[in-house]
KELUM-219984 format. One record per residue (C-alpha): residue number from 1; x, y, z. Coordinates in nm, 4 decimals. Layout:
BEGIN
+-------+----------+----------+----------+
| lumba |        u |        v |        w |
+-------+----------+----------+----------+
|   NUM |        X |        Y |        Z |
...
+-------+----------+----------+----------+
***
This chain:
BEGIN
+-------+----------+----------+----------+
| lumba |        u |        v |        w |
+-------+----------+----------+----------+
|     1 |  -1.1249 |   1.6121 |   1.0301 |
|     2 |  -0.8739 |   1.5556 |   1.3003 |
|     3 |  -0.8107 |   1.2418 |   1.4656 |
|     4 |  -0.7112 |   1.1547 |   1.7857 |
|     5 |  -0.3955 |   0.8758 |   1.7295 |
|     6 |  -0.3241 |   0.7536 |   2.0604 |
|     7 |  -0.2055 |   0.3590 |   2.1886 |
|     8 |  -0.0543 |   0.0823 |   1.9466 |
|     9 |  -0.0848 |   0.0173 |   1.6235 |
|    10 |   0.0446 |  -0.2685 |   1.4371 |
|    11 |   0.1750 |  -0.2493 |   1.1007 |
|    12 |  -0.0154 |  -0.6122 |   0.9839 |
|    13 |   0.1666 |  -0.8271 |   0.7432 |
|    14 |   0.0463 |  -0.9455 |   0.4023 |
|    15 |   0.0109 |  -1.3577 |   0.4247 |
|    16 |   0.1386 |  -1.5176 |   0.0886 |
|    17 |   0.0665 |  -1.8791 |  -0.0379 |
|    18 |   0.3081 |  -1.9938 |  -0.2830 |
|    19 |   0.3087 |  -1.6196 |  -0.4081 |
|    20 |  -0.0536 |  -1.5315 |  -0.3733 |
|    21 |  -0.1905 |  -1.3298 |  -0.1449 |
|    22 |  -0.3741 |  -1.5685 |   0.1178 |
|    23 |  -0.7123 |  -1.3967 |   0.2304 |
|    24 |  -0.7764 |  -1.6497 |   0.4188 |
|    25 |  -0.4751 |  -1.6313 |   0.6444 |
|    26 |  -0.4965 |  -1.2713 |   0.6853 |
|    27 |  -0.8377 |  -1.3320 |   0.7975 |
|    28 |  -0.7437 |  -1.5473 |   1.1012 |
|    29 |  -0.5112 |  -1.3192 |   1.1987 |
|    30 |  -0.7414 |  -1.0359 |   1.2239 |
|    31 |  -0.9813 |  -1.2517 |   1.3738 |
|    32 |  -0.6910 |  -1.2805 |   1.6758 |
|    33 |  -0.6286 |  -0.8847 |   1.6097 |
|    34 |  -0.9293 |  -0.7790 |   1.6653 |
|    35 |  -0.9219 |  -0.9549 |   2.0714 |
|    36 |  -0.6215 |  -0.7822 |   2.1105 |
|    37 |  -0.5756 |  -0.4556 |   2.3233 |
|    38 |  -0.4466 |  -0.3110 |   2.0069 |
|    39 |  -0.5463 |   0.0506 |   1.9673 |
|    40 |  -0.4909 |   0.0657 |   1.5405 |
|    41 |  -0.4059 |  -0.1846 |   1.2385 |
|    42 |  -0.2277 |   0.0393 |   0.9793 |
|    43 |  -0.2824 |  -0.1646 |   0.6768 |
|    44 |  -0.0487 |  -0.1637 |   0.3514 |
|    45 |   0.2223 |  -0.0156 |   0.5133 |
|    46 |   0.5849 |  -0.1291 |   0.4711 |
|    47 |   0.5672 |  -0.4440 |   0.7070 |
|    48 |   0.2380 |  -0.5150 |   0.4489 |
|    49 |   0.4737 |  -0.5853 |   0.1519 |
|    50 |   0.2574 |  -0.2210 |   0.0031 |
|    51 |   0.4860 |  -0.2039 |  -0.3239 |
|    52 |   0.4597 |  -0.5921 |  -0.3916 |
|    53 |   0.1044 |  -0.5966 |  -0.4045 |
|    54 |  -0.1511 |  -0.4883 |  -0.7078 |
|    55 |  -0.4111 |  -0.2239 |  -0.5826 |
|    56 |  -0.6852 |  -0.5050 |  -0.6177 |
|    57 |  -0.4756 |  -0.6617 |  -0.3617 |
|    58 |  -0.4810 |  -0.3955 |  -0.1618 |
|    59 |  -0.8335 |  -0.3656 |  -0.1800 |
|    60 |  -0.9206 |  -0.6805 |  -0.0734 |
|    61 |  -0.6874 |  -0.7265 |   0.2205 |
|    62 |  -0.8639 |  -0.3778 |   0.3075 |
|    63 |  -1.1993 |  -0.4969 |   0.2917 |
|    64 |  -1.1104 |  -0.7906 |   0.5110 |
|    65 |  -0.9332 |  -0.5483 |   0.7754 |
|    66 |  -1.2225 |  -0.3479 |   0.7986 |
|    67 |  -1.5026 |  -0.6366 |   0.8598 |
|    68 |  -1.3031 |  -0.7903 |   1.1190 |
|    69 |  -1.1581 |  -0.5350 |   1.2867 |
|    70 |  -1.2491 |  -0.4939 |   1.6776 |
|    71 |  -1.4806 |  -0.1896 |   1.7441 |
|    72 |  -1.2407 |  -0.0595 |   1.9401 |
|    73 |  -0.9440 |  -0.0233 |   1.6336 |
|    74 |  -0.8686 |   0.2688 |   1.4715 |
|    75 |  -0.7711 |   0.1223 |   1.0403 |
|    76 |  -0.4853 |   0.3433 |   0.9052 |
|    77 |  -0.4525 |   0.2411 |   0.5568 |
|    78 |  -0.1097 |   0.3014 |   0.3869 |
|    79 |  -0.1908 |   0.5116 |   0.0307 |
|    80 |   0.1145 |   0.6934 |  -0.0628 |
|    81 |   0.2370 |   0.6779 |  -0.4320 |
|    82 |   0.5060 |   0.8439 |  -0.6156 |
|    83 |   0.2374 |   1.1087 |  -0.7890 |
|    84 |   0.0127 |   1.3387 |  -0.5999 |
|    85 |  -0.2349 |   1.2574 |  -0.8704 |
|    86 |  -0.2256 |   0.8826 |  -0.7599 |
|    87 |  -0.1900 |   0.9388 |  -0.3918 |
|    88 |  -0.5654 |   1.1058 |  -0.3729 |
|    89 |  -0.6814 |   0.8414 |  -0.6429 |
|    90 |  -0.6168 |   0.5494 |  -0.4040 |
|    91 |  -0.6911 |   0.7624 |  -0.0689 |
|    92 |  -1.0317 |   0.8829 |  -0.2041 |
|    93 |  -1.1252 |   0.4874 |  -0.2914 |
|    94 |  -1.0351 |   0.3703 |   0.0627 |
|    95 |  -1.2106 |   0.6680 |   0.2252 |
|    96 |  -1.5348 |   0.5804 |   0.0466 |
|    97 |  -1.4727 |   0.1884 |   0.1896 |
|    98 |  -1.4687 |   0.3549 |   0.5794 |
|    99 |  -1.0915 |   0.3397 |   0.6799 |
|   100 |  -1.0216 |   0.5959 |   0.9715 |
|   101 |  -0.7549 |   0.7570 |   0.8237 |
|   102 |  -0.4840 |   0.7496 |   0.5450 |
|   103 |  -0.0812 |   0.7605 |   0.5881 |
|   104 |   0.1208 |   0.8655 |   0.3227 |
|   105 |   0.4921 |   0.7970 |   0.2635 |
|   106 |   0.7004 |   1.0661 |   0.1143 |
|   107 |   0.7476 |   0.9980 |  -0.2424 |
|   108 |   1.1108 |   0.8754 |  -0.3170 |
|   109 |   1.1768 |   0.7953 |  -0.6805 |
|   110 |   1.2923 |   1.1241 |  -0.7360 |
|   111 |   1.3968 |   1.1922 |  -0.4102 |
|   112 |   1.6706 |   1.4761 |  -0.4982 |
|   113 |   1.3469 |   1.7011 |  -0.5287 |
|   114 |   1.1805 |   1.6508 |  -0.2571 |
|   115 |   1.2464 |   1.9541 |  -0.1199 |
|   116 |   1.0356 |   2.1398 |   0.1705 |
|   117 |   0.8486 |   2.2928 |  -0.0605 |
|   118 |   0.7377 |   2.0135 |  -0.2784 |
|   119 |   0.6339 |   1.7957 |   0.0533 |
|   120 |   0.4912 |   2.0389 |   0.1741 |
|   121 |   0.2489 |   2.0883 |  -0.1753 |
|   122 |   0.2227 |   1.7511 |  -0.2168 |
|   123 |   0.0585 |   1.6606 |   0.1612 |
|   124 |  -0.1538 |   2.0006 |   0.1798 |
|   125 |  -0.3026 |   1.8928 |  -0.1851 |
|   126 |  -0.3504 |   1.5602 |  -0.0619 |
|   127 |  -0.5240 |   1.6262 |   0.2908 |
|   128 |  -0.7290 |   1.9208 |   0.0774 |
|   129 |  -0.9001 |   1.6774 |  -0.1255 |
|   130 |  -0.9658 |   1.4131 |   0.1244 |
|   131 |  -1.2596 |   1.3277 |   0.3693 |
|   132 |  -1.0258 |   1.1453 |   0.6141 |
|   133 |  -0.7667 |   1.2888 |   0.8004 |
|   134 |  -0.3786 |   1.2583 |   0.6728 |
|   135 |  -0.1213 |   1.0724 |   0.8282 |
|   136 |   0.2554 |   1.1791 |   0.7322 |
|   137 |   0.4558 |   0.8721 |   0.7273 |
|   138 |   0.8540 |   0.9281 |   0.7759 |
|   139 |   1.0318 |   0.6430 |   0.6443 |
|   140 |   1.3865 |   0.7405 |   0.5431 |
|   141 |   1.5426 |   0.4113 |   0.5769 |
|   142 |   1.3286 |   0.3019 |   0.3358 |
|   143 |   1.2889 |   0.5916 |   0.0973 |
|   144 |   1.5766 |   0.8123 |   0.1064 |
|   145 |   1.3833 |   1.1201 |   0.2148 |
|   146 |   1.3855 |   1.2361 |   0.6016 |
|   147 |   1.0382 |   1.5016 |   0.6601 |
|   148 |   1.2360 |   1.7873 |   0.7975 |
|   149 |   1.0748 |   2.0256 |   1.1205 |
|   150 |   1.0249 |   2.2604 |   0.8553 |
|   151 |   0.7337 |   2.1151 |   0.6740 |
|   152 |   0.6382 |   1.9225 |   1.0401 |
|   153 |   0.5623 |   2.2742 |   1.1162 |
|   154 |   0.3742 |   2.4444 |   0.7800 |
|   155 |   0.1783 |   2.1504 |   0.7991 |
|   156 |   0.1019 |   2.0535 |   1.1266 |
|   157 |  -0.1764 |   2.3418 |   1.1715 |
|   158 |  -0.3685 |   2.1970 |   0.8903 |
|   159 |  -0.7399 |   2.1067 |   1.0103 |
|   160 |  -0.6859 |   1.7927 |   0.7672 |
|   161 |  -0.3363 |   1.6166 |   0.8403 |
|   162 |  -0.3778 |   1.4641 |   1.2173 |
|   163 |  -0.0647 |   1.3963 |   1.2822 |
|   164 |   0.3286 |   1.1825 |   1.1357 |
|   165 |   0.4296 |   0.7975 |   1.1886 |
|   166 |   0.8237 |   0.8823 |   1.2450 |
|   167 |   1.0061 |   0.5699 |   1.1802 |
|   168 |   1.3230 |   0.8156 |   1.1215 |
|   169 |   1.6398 |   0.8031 |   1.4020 |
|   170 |   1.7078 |   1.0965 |   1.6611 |
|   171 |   1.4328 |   1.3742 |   1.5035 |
|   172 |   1.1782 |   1.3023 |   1.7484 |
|   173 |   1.2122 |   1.6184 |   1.9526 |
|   174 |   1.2611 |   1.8273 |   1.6433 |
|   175 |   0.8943 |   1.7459 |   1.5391 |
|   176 |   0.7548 |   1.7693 |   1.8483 |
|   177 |   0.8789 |   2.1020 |   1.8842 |
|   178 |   0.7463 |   2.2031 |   1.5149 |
|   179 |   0.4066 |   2.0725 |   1.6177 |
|   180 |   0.4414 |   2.2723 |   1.9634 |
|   181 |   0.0260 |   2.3974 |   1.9917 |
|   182 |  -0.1039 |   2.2141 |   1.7088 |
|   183 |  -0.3571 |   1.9244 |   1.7143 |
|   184 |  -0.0977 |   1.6973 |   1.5815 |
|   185 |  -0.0002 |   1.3666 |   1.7444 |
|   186 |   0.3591 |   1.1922 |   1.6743 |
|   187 |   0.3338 |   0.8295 |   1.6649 |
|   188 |   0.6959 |   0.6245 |   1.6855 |
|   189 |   0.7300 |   0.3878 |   1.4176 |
|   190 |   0.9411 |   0.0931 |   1.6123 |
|   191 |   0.8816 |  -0.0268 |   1.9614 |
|   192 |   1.2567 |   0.0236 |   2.0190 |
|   193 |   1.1972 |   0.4203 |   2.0183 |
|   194 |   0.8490 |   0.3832 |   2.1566 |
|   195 |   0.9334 |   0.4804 |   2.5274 |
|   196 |   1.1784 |   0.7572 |   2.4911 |
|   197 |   0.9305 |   0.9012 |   2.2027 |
|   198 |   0.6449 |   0.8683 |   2.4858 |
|   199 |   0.9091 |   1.0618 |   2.7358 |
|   200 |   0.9109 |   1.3230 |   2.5170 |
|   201 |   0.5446 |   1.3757 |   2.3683 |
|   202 |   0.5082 |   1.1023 |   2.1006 |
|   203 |   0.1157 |   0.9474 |   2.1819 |
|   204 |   0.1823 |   0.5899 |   2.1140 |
|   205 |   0.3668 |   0.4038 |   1.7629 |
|   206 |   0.3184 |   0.2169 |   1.5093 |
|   207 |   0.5720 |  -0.1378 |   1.5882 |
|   208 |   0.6042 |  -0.3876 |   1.3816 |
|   209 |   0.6760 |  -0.6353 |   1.7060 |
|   210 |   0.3474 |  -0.5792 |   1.7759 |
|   211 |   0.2254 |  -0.7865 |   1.4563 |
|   212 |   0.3768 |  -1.0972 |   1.6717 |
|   213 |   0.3504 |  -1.0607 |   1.9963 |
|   214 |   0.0613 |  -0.7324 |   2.0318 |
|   215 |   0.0458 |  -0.7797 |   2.4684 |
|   216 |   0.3536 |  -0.7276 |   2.5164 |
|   217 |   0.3586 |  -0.3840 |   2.2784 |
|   218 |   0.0741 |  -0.2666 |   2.4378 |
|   219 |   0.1853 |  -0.3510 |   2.7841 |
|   220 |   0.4923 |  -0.1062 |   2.7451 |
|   221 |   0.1933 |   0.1369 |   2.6433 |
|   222 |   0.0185 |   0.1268 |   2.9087 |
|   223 |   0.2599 |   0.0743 |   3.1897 |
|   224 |   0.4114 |   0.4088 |   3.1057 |
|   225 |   0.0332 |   0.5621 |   3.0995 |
|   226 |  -0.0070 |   0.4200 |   3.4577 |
|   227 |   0.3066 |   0.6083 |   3.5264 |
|   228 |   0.4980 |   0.2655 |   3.6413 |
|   229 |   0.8256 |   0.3609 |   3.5101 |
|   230 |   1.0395 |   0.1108 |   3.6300 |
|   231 |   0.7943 |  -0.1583 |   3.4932 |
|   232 |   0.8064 |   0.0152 |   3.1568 |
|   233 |   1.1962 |   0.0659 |   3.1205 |
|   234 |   1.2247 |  -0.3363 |   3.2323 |
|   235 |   1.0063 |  -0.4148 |   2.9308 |
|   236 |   1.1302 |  -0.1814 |   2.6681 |
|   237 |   1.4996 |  -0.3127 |   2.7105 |
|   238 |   1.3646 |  -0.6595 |   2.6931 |
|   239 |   1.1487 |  -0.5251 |   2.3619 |
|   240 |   1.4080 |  -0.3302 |   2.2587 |
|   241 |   1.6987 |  -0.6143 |   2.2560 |
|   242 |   1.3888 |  -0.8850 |   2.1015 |
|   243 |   1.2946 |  -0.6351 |   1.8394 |
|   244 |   1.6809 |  -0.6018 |   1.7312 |
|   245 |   1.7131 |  -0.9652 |   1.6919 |
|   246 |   1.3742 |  -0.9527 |   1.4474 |
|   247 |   1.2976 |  -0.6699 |   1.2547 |
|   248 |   1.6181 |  -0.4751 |   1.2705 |
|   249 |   1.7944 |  -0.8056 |   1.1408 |
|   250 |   1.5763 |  -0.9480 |   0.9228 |
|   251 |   1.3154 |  -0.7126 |   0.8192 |
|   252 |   0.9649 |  -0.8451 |   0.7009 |
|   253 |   1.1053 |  -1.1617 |   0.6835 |
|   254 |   1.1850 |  -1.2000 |   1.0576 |
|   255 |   0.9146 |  -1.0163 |   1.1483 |
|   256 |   0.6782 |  -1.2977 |   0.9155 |
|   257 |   0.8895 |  -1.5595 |   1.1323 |
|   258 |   0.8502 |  -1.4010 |   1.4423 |
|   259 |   0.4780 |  -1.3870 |   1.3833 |
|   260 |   0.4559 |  -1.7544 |   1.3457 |
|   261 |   0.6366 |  -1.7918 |   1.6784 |
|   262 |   0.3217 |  -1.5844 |   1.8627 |
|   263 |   0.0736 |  -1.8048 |   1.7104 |
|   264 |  -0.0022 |  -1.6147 |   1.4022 |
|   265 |   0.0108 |  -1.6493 |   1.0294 |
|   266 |   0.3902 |  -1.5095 |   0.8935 |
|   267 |   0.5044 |  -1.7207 |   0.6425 |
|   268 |   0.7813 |  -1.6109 |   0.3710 |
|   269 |   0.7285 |  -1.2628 |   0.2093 |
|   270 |   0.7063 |  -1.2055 |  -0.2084 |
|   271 |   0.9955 |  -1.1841 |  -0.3761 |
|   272 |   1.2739 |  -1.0170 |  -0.4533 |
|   273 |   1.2802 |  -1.0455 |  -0.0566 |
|   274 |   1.3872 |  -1.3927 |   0.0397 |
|   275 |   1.2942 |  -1.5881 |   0.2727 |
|   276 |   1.4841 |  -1.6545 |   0.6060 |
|   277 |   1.7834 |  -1.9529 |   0.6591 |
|   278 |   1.6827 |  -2.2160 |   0.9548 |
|   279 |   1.9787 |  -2.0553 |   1.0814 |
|   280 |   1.8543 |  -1.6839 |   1.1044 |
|   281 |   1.5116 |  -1.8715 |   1.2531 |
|   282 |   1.6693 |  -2.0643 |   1.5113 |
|   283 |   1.8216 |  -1.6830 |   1.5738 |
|   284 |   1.4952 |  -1.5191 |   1.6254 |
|   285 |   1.3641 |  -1.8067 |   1.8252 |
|   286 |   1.6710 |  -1.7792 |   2.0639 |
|   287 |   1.5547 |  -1.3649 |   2.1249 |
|   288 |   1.2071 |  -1.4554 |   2.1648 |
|   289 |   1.3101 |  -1.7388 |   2.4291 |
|   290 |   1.5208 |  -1.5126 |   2.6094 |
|   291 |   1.2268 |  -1.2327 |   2.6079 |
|   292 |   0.9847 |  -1.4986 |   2.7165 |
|   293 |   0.7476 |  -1.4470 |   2.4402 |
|   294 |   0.7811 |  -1.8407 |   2.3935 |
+-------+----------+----------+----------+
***
């Protein structure tokens, strides 16, 4: 059940409309998506707004992903939960609606116990019971809990789990090592990582800049595929210092803003998050300016 995860991905955002989710916002921007040289969409992910949203939310924005979707994008759907139990309950209803693969955060709630041992029961279980391959998504500034080489390794030979998003800092060539001779691909999980990851194995990332301005992301890809190095250290550094001024100030809600700046739907995120000040906009406007996104 392996899968070959390879290019860029982006992490799509969940539209809202005075709270509710707006289907038919997220359907124009997939509509743009889908003529994009975008290689994935992961969908209900962390840029998504995942834990804000009810699973018949989830399911819908799914079904829309996967009808408009361009034949050439792979659909990584976000399905972790703080159970194992619930983790293959959601993956297995997914699966059955065609979605390429699954990624599953760690579980953080109790996070103290998440020990190499339980991760390591908790994915094998999951990718066991599964018709799709397994994504391991490592998201430590979010949850608390950093995937160590250790279980990279035990479970990186298994014929089910394809390969990790790492959106963790400095343990890139620790997992790339673990994985050394398995069919497992490491995926960076912010374009600001994207080309030293590449330098040192990764196969592409999921980056969150892509959900605003997707060329440019991919660009960076594909420049360093060519082998035009200089090209692709000129546009990481002007990705890198853009990306800084969005996501790594503001989160979802600069990357929403940013979004609306590249011509797509971003609008304010649910709450608790709040919504950006004009002054943190005119901010993010400034970066994009400079980067010539706009």
């Amino acid at each position: 059940m392996k899968a070959t995860l390879s290019g860029i991905f982006a992490p799509i955002t969940t539209p809202f409309d005075n709270e509710e989710v707006s289907l038919k916002q997220f359907r124009s921007n997939m509509q743009k998506y889908k003529k994009t040289p975008l290689s994935g969409i992961f969908v209900l992910g962390s840029n998504g707004e995942s834990k804000s949203l009810t699973e018949s939310e989830k399911l819908s924005l799914l079904e829309v992903v996967l009808a408009k979707r361009g034949n050439h994008q792979m659909i990584m759907a976000g399905t972790g939960h703080e159970s194992t139990r619930q983790t293959i309950s959601f993956s297995k209803k997914v699966a059955r609606m065609g979605v390429d693969c699954v990624s599953v955060v760690t579980p953080s709630y109790f996070k103290k116990q998440m020990t190499d041992d339980a991760l390591i029961a908790m994915y094998t279980e999951v990718a066991e019971a599964l018709t799709v391959p397994v994504i391991i998504y490592n998201a430590p500034g979010f949850t608390g809990v950093t995937v160590s080489p250790k279980v990279i390794k035990a479970l990186a030979s298994h014929p089910n789990i394809a390969g990790m998003k790492d959106s963790s800092t400095g343990n890139m060539s620790s997992y790339l090592l673990a994985a050394q001779g398995c069919d497992f691909n490491v995926l960076a999980g912010t374009v600001s990582t994207l080309l030293p990851s590449m330098l040192l194995g990764a196969t592409g990332g999921v980056v969150s800049l892509a959900n605003a301005f997707p060329a440019s992301s991919c660009e960076l890809f594909d420049r360093y595929m060519a082998g035009d190095m200089a090209g692709a250290r000129k546009l990481h550094n002007t990705l890198y210092a853009l990306n800084q001024s969005v996501s790594g100030s503001f989160g979802v809600a600069g990357v929403k803003y940013a979004m609306e700046l590249g011509g797509f739907h971003g609008g304010d995120p649910r709450k608790p998050l709040l919504p950006l000040k004009e002054k943190d906009k005119e901010s993010i406007r400034a970066a994009a300016k400079a980067a010539g996104m706009i």
